[in-house]
Every structure is written in C-alpha cells, then in structure tokens.
N, C-alpha and C positions, 0 to 999 in steps of 0.2 A: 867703372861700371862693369860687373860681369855679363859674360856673352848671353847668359841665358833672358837678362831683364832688355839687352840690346835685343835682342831677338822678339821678346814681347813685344815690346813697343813699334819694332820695324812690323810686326806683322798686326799690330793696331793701325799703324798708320798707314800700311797696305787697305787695310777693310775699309778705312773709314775715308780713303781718298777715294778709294773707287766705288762707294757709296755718295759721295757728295760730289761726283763727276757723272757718275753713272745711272744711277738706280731714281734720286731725288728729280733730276732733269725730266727722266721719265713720267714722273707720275706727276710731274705739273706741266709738262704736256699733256696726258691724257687727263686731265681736269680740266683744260683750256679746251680740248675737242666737245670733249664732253659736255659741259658748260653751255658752250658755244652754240652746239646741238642740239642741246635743250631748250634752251633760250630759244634761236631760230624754232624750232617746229612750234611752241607755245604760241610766240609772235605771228608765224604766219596761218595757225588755225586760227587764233584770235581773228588776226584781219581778215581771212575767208571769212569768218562767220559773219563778220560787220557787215562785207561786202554781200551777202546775200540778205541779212536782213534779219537774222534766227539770233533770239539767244543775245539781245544788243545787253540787256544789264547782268551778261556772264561777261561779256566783253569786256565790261567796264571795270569789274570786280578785276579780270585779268588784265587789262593795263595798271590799274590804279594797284595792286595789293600782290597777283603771282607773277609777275614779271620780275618786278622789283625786290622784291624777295628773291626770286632764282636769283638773280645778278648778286645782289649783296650777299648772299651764301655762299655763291662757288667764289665770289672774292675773296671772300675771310678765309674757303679752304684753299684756296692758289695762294692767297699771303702766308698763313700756316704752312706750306711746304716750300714756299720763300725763306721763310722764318727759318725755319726745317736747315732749311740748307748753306744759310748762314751760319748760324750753329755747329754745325759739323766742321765748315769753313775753318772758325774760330776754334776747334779741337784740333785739326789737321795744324794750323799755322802753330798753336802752342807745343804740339809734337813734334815739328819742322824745329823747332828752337830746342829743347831738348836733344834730339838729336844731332843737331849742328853743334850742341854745346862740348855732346859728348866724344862726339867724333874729332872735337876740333877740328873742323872744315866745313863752308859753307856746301853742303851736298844737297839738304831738302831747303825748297824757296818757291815751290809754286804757292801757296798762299801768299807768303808775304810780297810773290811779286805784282800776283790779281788784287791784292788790298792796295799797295801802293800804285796800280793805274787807274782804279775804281776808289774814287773817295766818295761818290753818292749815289743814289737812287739812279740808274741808266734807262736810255728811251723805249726799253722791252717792257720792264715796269710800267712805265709810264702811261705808255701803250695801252697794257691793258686794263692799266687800273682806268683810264680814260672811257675804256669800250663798255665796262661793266657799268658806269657812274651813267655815262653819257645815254646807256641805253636804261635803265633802270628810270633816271629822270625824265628821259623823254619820253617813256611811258604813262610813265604820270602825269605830267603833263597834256598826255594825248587823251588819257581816263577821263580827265578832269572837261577836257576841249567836248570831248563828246558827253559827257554827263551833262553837262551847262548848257549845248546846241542842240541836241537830241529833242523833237519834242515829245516823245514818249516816256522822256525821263523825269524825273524832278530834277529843276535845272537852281543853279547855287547862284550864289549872289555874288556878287567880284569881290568884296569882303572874304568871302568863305575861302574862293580861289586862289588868293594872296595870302589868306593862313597857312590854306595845303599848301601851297609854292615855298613859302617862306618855310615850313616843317622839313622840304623837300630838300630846300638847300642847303639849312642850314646844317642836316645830317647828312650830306655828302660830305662840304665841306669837313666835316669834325671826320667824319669815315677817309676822307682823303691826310689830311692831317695826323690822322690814328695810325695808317699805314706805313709816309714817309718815316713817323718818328719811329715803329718797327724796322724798316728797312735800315736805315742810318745808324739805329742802337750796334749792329754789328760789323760796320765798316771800320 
C-alpha cells in the first residue's frame, strides 16, 4: 500500500474514532438531560395542576397522550444516536483490520477489543430504556386511574381500561423488543 492511501485512512480513522468516542457520547447525553427535563417539568405541571384542581381533563390528556409521547420520542432519538454510534463502532473496527493487515502488526484494537468484552445490550441501556418505558406507562396508566375516578369526568368501564392497558403493553413490549434487536444488530 502506498503512503499517501496509508495516510487516508490513518486520518479516517482518526475522525471517525474521535467522533464515536467523543462527539456521539455528547449528544446522547445532552438528549438524556434534555429528555429528562422535559418530561420532569410536563409531569410536575401536570400534577400541580391536579393538585389544585384547574384544568383536571388537560391533565388527563397529559398523562394519557404528552407524556408518553415525549418518553417514546426522545427514546427512539437516544436509540438513533445509539444506533449512531454503533455504526461508526462497526467502521472504526473495519479500518482497525485494514490497517493491522497492512501494517502487518496488531497496532489498532480498540474496537475489536470493546466488541469482544461487550457482546450485549449493558445495564446504561437498559437503564434508560427502563425510565422512558416505566414512565411513559405509568402515565397511562395514572390518565386512565383518574379519567375512571374522577367524578367530573366520564369515567370508562374496566373493559375499556384493560384495552387501553393491554394497547399500552403490548407496544412497550414490541418498542422494547424493537430496540434490543437495534442494539445487538451491531455488536
């Protein structure tokens, strides 16, 4: 290989490690702040409002329909810059192997060596796929609680509450399922 295509790719593999060590980490932290922040203030106007009394079928609309919605968007964008950065992962480790091939000597290995201690989905994931689901459904669940007890509201039938619930889970469920089999496509 001449020096000028060695030099390409060493300064590919410069950008794109310090891009998927550096820059990607970033900005799905500042989605998880962000997220988190949004969520919290929604949630705690929502329950102010409750707790004074004002506004009970905005409330309900905001458990049952904007909570759950913020939650499941900024998941799919944290999973997207998941994704994100698996991907790049997967470009760095294939230019780690080029490279080693070419140099003959094992010199680049930090991919292959984070792939080989990481074979699955790790408890940071897990984490917050847990906080986004857990809060998203117990929202609904709380929409549903006060739409049904509330007596200023039209209150549902436990038939109807076991649809919503059963809708509730079963699209977590498939949403949690959707995400590991994203995560694990790139391990």
């Amino acid at each position: 290989m001449n020096n000028k295509r060695l030099e390409a790719i060493l300064k590919q593999y410069e950008i794109i490690f310090s891009y998927s060590t550096k820059a990607i980490p970033n900005s799905k932290n500042s989605i998880l702040t962000f997220g988190l922040s949004a969520i919290g203030t929604i949630l705690l106007s929502t329950i102010y409002m409750l707790n004074v009394g004002k506004h009970i079928e905005l409330c309900i609309i905001s458990f049952i329909f904007i909570i759950p919605l913020a939650c499941f968007s900024l998941l799919f964008i944290w999973a997207g810059e998941i994704h994100r950065m698996l991907r790049a992962g997967n470009y760095v480790k294939n230019l780690e192997a080029i490279l080693n091939n070419e140099l003959n000597e094992y010199l680049f290995n930090w991919e292959n060596y984070i792939r080989e201690k990481e074979h699955k989905i790790v408890y940071p994931e897990i984490f917050v796929i847990s906080i986004f689901i857990g809060t998203a459904i117990t929202s609904i669940i709380s929409g549903i609680w006060i739409l049904n007890n509330d007596p200023n509201t039209l209150a549902l039938s436990n038939k109807q509450v076991f649809f919503f619930a059963g809708i509730i889970f079963s699209s977590a469920i498939g949403l949690i399922f959707h995400l590991l089999n994203k995560f694990n496509k790139y391990r």
